[in-house]
C-alpha positions in Angstrom: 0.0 0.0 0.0 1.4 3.6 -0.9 1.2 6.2 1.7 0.6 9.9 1.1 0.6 12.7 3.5 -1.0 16.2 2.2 1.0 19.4 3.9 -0.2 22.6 3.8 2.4 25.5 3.9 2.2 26.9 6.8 3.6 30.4 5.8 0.2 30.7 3.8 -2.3 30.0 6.8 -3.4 32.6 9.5 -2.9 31.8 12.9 -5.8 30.4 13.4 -5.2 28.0 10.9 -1.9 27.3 12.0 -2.8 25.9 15.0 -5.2 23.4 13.4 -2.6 22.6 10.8 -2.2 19.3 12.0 -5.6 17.7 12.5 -6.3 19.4 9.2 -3.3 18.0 7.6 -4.8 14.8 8.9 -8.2 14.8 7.7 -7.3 16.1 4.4 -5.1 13.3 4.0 -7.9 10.9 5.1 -10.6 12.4 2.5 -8.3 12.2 -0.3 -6.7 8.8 0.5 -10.4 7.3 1.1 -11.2 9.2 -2.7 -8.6 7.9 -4.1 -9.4 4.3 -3.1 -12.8 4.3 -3.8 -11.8 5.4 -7.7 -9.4 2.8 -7.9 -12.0 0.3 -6.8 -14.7 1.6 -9.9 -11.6 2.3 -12.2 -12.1 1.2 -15.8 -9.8 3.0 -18.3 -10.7 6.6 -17.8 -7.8 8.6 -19.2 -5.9 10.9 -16.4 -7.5 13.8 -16.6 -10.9 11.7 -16.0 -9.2 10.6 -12.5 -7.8 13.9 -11.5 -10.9 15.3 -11.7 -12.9 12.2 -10.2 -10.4 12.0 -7.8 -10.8 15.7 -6.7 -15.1 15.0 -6.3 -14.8 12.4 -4.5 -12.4 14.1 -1.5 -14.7 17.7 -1.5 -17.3 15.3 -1.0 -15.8 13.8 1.7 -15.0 17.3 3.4 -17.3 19.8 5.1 -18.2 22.3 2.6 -15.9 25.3 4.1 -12.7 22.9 3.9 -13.7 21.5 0.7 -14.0 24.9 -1.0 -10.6 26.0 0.4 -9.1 22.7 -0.9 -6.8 23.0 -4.0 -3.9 20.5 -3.9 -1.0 20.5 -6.2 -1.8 19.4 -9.3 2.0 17.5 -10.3 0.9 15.7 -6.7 -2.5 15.1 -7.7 -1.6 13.5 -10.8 1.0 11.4 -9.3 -1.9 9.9 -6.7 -4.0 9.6 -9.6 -1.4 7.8 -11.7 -0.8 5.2 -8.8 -4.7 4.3 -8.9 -4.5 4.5 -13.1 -1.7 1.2 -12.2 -3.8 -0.3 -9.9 -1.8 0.9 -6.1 -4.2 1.1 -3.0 -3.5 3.9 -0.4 -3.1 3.7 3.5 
């Protein structure tokens, strides 16, 4: 299983958000692992792009609405996870 870990930059969050860095860290990094393996279960061939996007659904739906609106991950990164699903990996 392939891990991933989803950082966010700290000098780009307010101090409120900096103190809830972490557990936000962490439940990104739960919604998009949990997306990522529930594409890779229905995958069939879509072409990359298809999973980025698909990929991207499935974590905002997995977020409350204010974090899923504010979240906007690197897209080299997001391609990567979705190119791991594309070859078949599952994510812890």
């Amino acid at each position: 299983m392939t891990e991933m870990h989803v950082s966010l930059d700290g000098s780009e969050l307010n101090a409120v958000e900096r103190k809830l860095q972490e557990p936000l860290e962490a439940q990104l990094t739960s919604a998009l692992e949990q997306a990522a393996n529930r594409v890779a279960d229905r995958y069939d061939g879509q072409s990359e792009d298809e999973v980025v996007s698909w990929i991207m659904r499935e974590t905002r739906d997995g977020l409350h609405p204010d974090i899923a609106e504010g979240f906007a991950p690197d897209d080299d990164k997001l391609r990567q996870v979705a190119q791991a699903v594309m070859r078949g990996e599952r994510f812890a």
